[in-house]
C-alpha positions as CSV (number, residue, x, y, z in Angstrom):
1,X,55.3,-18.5,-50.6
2,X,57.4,-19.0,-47.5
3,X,58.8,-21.9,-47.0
4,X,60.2,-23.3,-43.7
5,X,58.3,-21.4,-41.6
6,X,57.9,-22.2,-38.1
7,X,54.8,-22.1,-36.5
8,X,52.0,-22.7,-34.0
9,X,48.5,-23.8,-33.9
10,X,46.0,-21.5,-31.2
11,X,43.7,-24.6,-30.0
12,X,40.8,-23.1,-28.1
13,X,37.1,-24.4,-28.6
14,X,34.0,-23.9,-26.4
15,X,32.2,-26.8,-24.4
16,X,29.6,-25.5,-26.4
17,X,31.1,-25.9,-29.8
18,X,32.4,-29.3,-28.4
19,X,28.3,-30.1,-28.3
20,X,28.3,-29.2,-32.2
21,X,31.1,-31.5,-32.9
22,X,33.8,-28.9,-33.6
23,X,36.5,-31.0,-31.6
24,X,40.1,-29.6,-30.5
25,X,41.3,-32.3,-32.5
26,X,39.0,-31.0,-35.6
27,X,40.4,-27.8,-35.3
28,X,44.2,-29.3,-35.3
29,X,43.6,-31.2,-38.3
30,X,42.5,-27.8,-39.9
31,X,45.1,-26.0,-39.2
32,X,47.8,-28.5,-39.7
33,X,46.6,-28.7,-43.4
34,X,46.5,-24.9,-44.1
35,X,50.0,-25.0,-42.7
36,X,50.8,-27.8,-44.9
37,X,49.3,-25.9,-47.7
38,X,52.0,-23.1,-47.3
39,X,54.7,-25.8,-46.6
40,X,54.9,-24.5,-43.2
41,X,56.6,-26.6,-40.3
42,X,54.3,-27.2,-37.3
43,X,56.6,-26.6,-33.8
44,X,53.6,-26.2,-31.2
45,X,49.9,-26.6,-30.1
46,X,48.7,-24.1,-27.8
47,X,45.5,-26.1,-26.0
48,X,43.1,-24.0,-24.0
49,X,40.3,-26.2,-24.8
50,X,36.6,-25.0,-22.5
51,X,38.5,-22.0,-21.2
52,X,36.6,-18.6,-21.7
53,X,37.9,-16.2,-24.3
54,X,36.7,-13.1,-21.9
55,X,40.6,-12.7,-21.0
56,X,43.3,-14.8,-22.4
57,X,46.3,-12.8,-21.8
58,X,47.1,-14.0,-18.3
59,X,46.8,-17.5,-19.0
60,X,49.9,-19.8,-18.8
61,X,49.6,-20.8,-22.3
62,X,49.0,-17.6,-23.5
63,X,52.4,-16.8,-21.9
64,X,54.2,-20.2,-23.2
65,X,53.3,-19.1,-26.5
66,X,54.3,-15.2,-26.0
67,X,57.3,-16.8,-24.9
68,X,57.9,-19.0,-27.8
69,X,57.7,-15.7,-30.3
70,X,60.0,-13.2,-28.3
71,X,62.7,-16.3,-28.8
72,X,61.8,-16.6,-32.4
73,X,60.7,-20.4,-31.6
74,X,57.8,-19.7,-33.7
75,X,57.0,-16.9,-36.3
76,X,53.4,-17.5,-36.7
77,X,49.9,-18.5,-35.1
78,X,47.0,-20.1,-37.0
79,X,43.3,-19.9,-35.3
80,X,40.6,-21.1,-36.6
81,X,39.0,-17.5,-35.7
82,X,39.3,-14.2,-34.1
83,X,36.9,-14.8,-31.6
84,X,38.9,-18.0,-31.1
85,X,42.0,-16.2,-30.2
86,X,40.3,-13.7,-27.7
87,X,36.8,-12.3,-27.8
88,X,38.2,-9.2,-25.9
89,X,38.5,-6.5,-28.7
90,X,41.3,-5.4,-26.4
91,X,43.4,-7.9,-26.3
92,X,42.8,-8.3,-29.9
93,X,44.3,-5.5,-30.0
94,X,47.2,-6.1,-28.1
95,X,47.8,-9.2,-29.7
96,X,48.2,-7.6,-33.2
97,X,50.6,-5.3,-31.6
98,X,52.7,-8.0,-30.0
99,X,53.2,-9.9,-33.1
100,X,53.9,-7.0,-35.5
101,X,56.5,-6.2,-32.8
102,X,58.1,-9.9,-33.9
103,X,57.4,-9.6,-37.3
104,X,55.4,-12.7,-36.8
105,X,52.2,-13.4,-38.7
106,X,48.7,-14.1,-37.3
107,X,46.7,-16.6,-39.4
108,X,42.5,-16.6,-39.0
109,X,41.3,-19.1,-41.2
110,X,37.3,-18.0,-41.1
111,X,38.1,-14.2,-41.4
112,X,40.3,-15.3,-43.9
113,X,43.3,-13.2,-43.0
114,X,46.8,-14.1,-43.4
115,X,49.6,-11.5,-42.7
116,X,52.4,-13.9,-44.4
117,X,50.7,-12.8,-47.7
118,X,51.4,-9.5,-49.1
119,X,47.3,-8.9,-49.3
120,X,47.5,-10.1,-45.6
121,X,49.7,-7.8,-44.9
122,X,48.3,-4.6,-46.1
123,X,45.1,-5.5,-44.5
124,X,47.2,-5.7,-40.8
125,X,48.1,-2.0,-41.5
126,X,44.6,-1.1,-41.5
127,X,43.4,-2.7,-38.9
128,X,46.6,-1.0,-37.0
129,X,45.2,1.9,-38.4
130,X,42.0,0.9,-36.7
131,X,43.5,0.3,-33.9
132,X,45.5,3.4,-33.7
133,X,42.4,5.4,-34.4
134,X,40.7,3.4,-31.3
135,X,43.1,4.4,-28.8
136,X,42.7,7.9,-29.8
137,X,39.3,8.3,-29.8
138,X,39.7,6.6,-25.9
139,X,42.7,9.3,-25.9
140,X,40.5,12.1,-26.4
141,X,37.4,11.9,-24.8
142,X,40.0,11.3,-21.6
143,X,41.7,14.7,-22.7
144,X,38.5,16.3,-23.0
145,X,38.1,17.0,-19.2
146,X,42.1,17.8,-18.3
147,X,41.2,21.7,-19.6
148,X,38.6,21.8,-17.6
149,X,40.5,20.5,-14.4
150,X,43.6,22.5,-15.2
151,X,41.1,25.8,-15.4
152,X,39.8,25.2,-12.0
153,X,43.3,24.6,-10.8
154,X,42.7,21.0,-10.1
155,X,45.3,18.1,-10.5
156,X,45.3,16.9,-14.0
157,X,47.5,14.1,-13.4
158,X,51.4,13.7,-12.9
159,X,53.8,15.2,-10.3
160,X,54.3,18.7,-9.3
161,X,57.5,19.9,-10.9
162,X,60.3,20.5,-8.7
163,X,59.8,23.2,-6.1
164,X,56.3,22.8,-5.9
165,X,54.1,20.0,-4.1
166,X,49.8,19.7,-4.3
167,X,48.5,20.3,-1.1
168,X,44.8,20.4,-0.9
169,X,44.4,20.0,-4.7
170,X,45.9,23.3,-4.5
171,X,49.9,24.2,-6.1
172,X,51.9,25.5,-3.6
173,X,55.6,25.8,-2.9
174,X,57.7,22.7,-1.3
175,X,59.5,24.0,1.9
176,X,62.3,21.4,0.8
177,X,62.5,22.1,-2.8
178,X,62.1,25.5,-2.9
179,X,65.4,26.7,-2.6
180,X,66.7,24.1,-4.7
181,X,64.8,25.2,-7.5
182,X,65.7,29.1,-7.2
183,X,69.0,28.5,-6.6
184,X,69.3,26.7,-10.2
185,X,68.0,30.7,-11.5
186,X,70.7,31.9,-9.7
187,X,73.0,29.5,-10.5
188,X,72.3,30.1,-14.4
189,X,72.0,33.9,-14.5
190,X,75.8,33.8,-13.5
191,X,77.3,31.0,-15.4
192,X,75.2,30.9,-18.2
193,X,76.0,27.0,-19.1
194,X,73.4,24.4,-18.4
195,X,76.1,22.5,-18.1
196,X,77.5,24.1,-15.0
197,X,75.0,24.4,-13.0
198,X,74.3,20.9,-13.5
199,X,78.0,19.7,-12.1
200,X,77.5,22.5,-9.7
201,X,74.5,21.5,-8.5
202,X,75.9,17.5,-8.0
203,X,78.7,18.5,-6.3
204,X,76.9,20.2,-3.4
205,X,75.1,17.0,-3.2
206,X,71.3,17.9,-4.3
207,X,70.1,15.3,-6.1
208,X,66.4,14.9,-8.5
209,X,63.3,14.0,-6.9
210,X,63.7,10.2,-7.9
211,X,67.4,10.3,-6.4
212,X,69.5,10.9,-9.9
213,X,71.8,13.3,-10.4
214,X,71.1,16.3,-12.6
215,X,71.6,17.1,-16.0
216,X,71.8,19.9,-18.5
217,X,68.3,18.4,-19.9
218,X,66.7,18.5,-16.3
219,X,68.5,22.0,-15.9
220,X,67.2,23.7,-19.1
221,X,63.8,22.1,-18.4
222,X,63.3,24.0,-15.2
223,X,64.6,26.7,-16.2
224,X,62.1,26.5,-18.8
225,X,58.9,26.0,-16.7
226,X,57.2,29.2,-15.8
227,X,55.7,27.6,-12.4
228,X,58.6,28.9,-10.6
229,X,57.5,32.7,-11.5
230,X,54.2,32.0,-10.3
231,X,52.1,31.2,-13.4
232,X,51.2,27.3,-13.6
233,X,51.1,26.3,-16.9
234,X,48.5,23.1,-17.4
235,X,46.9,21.1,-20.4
236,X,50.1,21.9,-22.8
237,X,51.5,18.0,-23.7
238,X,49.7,15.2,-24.2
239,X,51.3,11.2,-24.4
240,X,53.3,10.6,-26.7
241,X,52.5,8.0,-29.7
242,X,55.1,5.3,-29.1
243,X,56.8,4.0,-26.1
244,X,60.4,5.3,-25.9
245,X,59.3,8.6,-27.5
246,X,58.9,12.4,-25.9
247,X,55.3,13.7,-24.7
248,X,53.6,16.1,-27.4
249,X,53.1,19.6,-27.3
250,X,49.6,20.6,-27.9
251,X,48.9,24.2,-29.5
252,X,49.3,27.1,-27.5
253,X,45.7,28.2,-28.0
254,X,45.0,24.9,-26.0
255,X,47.1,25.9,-23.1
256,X,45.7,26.4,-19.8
257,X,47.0,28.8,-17.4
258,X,46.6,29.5,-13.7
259,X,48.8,32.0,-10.8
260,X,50.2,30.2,-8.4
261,X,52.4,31.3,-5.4
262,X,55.8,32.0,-7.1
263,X,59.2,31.1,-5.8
264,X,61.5,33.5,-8.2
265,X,60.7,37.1,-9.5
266,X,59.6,37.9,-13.2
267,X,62.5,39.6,-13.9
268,X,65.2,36.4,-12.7
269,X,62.8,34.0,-15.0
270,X,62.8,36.3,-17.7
271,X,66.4,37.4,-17.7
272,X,67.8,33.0,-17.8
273,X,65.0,32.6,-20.6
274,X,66.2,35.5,-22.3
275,X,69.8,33.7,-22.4
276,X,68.4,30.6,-23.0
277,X,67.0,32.1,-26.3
278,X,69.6,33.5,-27.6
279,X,71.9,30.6,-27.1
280,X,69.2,28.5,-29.0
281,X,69.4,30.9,-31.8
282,X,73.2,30.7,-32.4
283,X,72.7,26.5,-32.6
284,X,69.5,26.0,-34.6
285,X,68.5,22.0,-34.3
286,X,69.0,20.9,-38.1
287,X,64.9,20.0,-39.6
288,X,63.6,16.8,-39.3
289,X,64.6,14.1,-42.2
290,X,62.1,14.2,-44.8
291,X,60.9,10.6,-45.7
292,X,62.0,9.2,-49.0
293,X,58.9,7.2,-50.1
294,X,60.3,4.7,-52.8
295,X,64.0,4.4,-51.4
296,X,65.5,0.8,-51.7
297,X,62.8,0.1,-53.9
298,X,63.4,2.3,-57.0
299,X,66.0,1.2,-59.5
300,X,67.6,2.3,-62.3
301,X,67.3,0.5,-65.8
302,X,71.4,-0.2,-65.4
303,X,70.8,-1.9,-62.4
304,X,71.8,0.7,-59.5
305,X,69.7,1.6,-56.7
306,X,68.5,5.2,-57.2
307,X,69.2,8.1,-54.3
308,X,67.8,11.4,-53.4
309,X,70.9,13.5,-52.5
310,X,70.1,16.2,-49.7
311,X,70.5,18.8,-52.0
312,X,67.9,17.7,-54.7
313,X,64.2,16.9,-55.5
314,X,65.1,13.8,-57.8
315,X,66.1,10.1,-57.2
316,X,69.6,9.7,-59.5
317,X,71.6,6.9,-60.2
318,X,74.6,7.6,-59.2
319,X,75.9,5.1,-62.0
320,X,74.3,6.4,-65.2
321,X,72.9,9.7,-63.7
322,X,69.4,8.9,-65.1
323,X,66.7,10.5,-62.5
324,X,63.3,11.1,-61.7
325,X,61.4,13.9,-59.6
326,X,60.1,12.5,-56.4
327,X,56.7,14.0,-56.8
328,X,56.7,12.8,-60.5
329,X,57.2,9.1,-59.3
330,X,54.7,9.1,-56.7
331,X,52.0,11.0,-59.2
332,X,52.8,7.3,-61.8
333,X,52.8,5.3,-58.6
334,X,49.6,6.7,-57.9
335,X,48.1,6.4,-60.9
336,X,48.8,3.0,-61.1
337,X,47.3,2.2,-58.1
338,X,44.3,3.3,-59.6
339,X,44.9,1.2,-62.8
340,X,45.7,-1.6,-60.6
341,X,42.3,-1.2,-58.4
342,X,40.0,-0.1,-60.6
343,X,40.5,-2.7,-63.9
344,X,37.1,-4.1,-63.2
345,X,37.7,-6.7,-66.2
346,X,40.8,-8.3,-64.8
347,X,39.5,-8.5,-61.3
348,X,36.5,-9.9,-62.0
349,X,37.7,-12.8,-64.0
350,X,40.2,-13.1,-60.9
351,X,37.2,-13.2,-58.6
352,X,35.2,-15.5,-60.4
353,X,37.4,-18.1,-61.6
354,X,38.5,-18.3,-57.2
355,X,34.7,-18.0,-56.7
356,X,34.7,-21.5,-58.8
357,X,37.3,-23.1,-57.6
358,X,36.2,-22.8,-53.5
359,X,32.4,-23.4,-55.0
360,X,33.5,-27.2,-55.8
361,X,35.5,-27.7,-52.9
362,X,32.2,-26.5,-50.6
363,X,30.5,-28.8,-52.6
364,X,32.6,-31.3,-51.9
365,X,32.8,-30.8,-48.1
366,X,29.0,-31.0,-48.1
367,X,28.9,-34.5,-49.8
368,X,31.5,-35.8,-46.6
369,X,29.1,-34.0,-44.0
370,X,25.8,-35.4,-45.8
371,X,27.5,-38.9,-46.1
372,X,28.8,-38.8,-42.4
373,X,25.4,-38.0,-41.2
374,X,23.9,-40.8,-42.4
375,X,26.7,-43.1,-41.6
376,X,26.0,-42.4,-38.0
377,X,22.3,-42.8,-39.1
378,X,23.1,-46.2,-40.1
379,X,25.6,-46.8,-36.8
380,X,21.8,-45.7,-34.9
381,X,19.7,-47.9,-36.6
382,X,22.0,-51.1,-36.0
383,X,22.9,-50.3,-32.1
384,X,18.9,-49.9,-32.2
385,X,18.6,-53.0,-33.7
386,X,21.1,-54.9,-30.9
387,X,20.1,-53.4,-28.2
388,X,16.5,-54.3,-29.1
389,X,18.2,-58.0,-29.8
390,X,16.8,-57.8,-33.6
391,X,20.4,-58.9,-34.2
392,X,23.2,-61.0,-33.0
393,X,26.6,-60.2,-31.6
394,X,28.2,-61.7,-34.5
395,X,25.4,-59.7,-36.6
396,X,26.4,-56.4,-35.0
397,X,29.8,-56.9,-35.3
398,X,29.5,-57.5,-39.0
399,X,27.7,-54.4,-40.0
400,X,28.8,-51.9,-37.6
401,X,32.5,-52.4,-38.0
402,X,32.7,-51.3,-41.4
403,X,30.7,-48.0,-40.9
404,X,32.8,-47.0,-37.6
405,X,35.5,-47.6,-40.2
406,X,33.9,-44.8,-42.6
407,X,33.1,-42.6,-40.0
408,X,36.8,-42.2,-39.0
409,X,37.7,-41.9,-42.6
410,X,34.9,-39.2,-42.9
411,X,35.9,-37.6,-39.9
412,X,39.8,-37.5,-41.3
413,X,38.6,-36.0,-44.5
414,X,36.7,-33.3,-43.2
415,X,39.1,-31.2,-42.0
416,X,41.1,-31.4,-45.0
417,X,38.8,-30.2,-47.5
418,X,38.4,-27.6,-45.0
419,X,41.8,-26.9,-44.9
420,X,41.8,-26.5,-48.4
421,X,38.8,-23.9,-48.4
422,X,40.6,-22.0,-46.0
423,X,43.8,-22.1,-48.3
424,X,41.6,-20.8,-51.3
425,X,39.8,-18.2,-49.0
426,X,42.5,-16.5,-47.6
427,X,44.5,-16.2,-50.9
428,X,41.8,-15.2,-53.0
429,X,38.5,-14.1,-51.2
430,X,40.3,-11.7,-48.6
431,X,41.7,-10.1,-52.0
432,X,37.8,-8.9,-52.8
433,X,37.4,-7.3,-49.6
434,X,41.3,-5.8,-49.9
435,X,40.3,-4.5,-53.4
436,X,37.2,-2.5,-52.1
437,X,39.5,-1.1,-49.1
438,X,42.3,-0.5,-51.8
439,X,39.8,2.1,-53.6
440,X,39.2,3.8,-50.8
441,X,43.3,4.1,-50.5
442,X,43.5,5.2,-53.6
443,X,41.1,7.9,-52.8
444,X,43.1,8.9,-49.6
445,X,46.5,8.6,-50.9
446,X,46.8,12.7,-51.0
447,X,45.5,13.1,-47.3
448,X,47.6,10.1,-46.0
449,X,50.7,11.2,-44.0
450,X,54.7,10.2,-45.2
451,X,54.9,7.6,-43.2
452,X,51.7,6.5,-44.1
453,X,52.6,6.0,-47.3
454,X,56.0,4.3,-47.2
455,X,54.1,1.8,-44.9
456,X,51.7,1.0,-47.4
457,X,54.4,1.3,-50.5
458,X,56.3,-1.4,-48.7
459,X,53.3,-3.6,-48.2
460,X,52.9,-3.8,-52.0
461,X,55.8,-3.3,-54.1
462,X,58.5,-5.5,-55.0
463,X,60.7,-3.2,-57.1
464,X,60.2,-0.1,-59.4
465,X,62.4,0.8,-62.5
466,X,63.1,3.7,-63.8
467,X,64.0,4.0,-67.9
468,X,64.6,6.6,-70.2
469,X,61.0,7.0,-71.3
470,X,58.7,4.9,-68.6
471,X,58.4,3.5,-65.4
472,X,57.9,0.3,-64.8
473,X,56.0,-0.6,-61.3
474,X,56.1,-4.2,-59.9
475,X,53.4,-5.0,-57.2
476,X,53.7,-8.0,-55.4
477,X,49.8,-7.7,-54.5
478,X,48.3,-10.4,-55.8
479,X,48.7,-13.2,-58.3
480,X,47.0,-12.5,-62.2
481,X,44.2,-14.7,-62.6
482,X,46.6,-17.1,-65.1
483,X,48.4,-18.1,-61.6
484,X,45.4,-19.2,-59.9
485,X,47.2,-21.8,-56.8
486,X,51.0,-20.3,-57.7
487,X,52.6,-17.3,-56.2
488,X,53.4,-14.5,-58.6
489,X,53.4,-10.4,-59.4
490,X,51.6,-8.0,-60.8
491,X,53.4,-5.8,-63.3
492,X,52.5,-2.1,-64.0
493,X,54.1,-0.7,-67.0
494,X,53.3,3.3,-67.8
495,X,54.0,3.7,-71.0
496,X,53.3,7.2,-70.8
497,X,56.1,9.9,-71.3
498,X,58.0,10.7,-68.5
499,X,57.9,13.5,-66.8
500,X,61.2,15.8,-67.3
C-alpha cells in the first residue's frame, strides 16, 4: 500500500441525484474514507456540482485540476464513478491517457477500479488496449476511402510536396517551386552529398515551404519522391501511433499511383536514386533493439541482476555465470500464469471469504439506511403533530431534538460504511473480474506483441529468481486469501527441471 499519497477528490453530482439524497457532501465523505483507507493524504476537492457530464474537459475546474497533476500537486483522483468523471466515452478516454502520461492513478469507487493497485493496474492496460483498439477502428474506416480518392486523383489530405501545388483538385507543377525542386536533381547528380546540396541550396538563399532552411533529411526526401518524374505516389503512409513518432508506411500492394505532369526526366530521377541506393548499401542502419522481456526483474540466486549480452540468447549473471534461455523463461513464466489463473481452489476460497466480508458490511449499511428512514419517519410524524398543535413547543422541542441528533449521526455513518465497501470492492471484487480477463491473457500471451508483453510483465511481477534447478516467480497480483485486509505477494515456485 502506498502511503503518503497525495490526492484529490472529483466532486460532481446531478440535481437529479441531489433529489435522491446523494449530496456533494455525501460523496466527499466517501471518498475521504477510501482515501483514508489507503492512508492517502487529501490536497483537493474538485466541485462541479449540477454541471452536465456531456463535456467536462473545458471546464475551469477540469483545468485546475489538470493543472494540479502536470505539477505533481496531486498523483491521484477518486470519483465516485465513471459516469461521474465524464459521461463522454471520449473524454474518458482522454482522461485515462492524461493520467497514465503522469503516472497518476484514477480511483472509481462503483466500477471498483483502482490503478494504485497492481490488479488496478493491469486492468488500465486493457482498457488502453481498448482504447487503442477504438481509435483504430475510427482510424480505419477513415482510411478506407483515401484509396479511393487517391485513385481518382483527388486530394487525400496534406500538402502538395514541393514543386507541386493542387489546383482544381488536380496536381500540377508550382511556377515558383518548380525549379527549386529540379535544381536539387541537378544539384545531387553532381555532388552526390545530401549534405551539399543542402548548404548549397541555403546559401543561394531558397528556403522550405514553412520558411526553414534545408537539410540533408528534407534533401534525400525529395530526392526520394517520385512526383517530380511525373508519377504521384498516394495512400502509401498512414499516422503514426504516438505523438513525436514518424508516419507509417503501409504495404506496397496498398499503394496508389497516378501520372502527373512531371518536372524532371526518368532518367535524372533514376540516375540520383540509383546513387542514393548504393550509398545506403555501404551504411546499412543497424536492426531495431530487440525487447528484453524480464530485464531488471530477473535475478540470480547470488543476488546479481541477470543480462542478455548482444551476442547471446540467455540471461547470465555476470557474477556467478549461472543463465537461462530467454524463451525457456518466458515458456515457466507462462506456465505459471496459467497455474496462477486457473487454481480454481485457491481462488475461490479468495472470492468467497471477500464475498463474506463486503456481505456483512452491506448488511450493515442497510440497517443505517432502514434506521435513518424511519428516523425521518418519526421527525414527520412529530412536525405533523406541531403543526396540527397536537403538541407544545416545549413538547416538540423535547422529542424532535434528539432524533435530528441521530439523523446527523446516521447521515455521518453512512458514508463510512460505504467507504469501507468500496475499500473491500476494489481490492477484492475487481480481482474476479481481472481473473476472468487474466484467462483470456493467458490464452493470448503467444499472439501478444513484445511490448505487449513487457507491459503486462511489469504490471505483475515483483521479482524473478533464477537457481540452479528452478525458477522461482514472484507476482505482486494479489494478496493469498490468508492476507485478507494486508498487502502481500503471490509466490510461484516451478519446481520443475530447468531447461538447459
Amino acid at each position: 500500500m502506498e502511503k503518503n499519497k497525495v490526492v484529490g477528490i472529483w466532486i460532481r453530482v446531478s440535481t437529479e441525484d441531489q433529489a435522491k439524497g446523494e449530496s456533494p457532501e455525501h460523496h466527499e465523505k466517501r471518498a475521504q474514507y477510501y482515501a483514508e483507507s489507503k492512508g492517502w493524504q487529501v490536497k483537493e476537492v474538485y466541485h462541479l456540482e449540477a454541471i452536465s457530464g456531456k463535456s467536462v474537459m473545458g471546464l475551469p475546474e477540469t483545468q485546475k485540476m489538470l493543472g494540479h497533476l502536470k505539477s505533481g500537486h496531486i498523483t491521484g483522483l477518486i470519483f465516485s464513478k465513471l459516469a461521474r468523471l465524464a459521461r463522454n466515452t471520449k473524454e474518458l478516454l482522454e482522461f485515462a491517457d492524461i493520467f497514465r502520461q503522469y503516472n497518476a492513478d484514477l480511483i472509481s469507487l462503483q466500477e471498483a477500479i483502482d490503478t494504485s493497485s497492481p490488479a488496478g493496474r493491469l486492468f488500465y492496460t486493457m482498457i488502453a488496449g481498448m482504447a487503442q483498439w477504438e481509435r483504430e477502428e475510427i482510424s480505419e474506416r477513415v482510411a478506407a476511402s483515401v484509396p479511393i480518392r487517391a485513385k481518382l486523383g483527388k486530394p487525400t489530405g496534406g500538402q502538395a510536396a514541393l514543386g507541386y501545388q493542387w489546383l482544381d483538385r488536380k496536381l500540377v507543377p508550382d511556377p515558383k517551386e518548380a525549379p527549386i525542386r529540379k535544381l536539387i536533381y541537378e544539384l545531387f547528380l553532381e555532388h552526390q552529398r545530401k549534405k551539399t546540396v543542402a548548404r548549397l541550396l541555403n546559401e543561394a538563399g531558397y528556403r522550405t515551404r514553412n520558411g526553414s532552411k534545408f537539410s540533408d533529411t528534407t534533401v534525400g526526401r525529395l530526392l526520394r519522391d517520385t512526383t517530380a518524374k511525373g508519377l504521384h505516389r498516394a495512400n502509401w503512409t498512414k499516422g503514426p501511433p504516438e505523438k513525436n513518432q514518424k508516419r507509417v508506411i503501409k504495404p506496397k500492394d496498398e499503394w496508389v499511383y497516378s501520372r502527373i505532369e512531371p518536372i524532371i526526366t526518368e532518367e535524372l530521377w533514376d540516375k540520383c536514386n540509383s546513387i542514393l541506393d548504393e550509398q545506403e548499401r555501404k551504411n546499412k542502419r543497424p536492426t531495431r533493439k530487440t525487447v528484453q522481456l524480464f530485464v531488471g526483474y530477473v535475478f540470480c540466486q547470488c543476488g546479481y541482476k541477470m543480462y542478455v549480452p548482444s551476442n547471446s540468447p540467455k540471461y547470465i549473471c555476470y557474477k556467478c555465470r549461472n543463465k537461462i534461455g530467454t524463451t525457456d523463461l518466458e515458456d515457466i513464466f507462462h506456465h505459471q500464469l496459467k497455474t496462477f489463473f486457473f487454481s480454481p481452489t485457491e481462488i475461490t476460497n479468495y472470492l468467497n471469504q471477500a464475498d463474506q466480508v463486503i456481505k456483512e458490511k452491506e448488511e450493515l449499511l442497510k440497517t443505517i439506511r432502514d434506521e435513518k428512514r424511519k428516523t425521518e419517519q418519526e421527525m414527520e410524524k412529530i412536525y405533523r403533530a406541531y403543526i396540527n398543535e397536537e403538541i407544545t413547543m416545549e413538547g416538540f422541542g423535547r422529542h424532535y431534538k434528539p432524533l435530528e441528533e441521530r439523523l446527523k449521526q446516521i447521515d455521518g455513518q453512512i458514508p463510512e460504511v460505504q467507504g469501507e465497501i468500496d475499500f473491500l470492492k476494489i481490492q477484492y471484487i475487481s480481482s474476479d473480474q481481472i481473473f476472468n480477463e487474466a484467462k483470456d491473457l493467458y490464452s493470448r500471451w503467444p499472439q501478444l506483441m513484445p511490448e505487449e508483453k513487457r507491459k503486462i510483465i511489469e504490471n505483475i511481477t515483483e521479482k524473478i529468481t533464477i537457481g540452479n534447478e528452478d525458477v522461482t516467480i514472484n507476482l505482486t497480483y494479489l494478496p493469498s486469501s490468508s492476507e485478507l485486509m494486508a498487502s502481500g505477494q503471490r509466490n510461484h515456485r516451478d519446481s520443475s527441471p530447468r531447461p538447459t
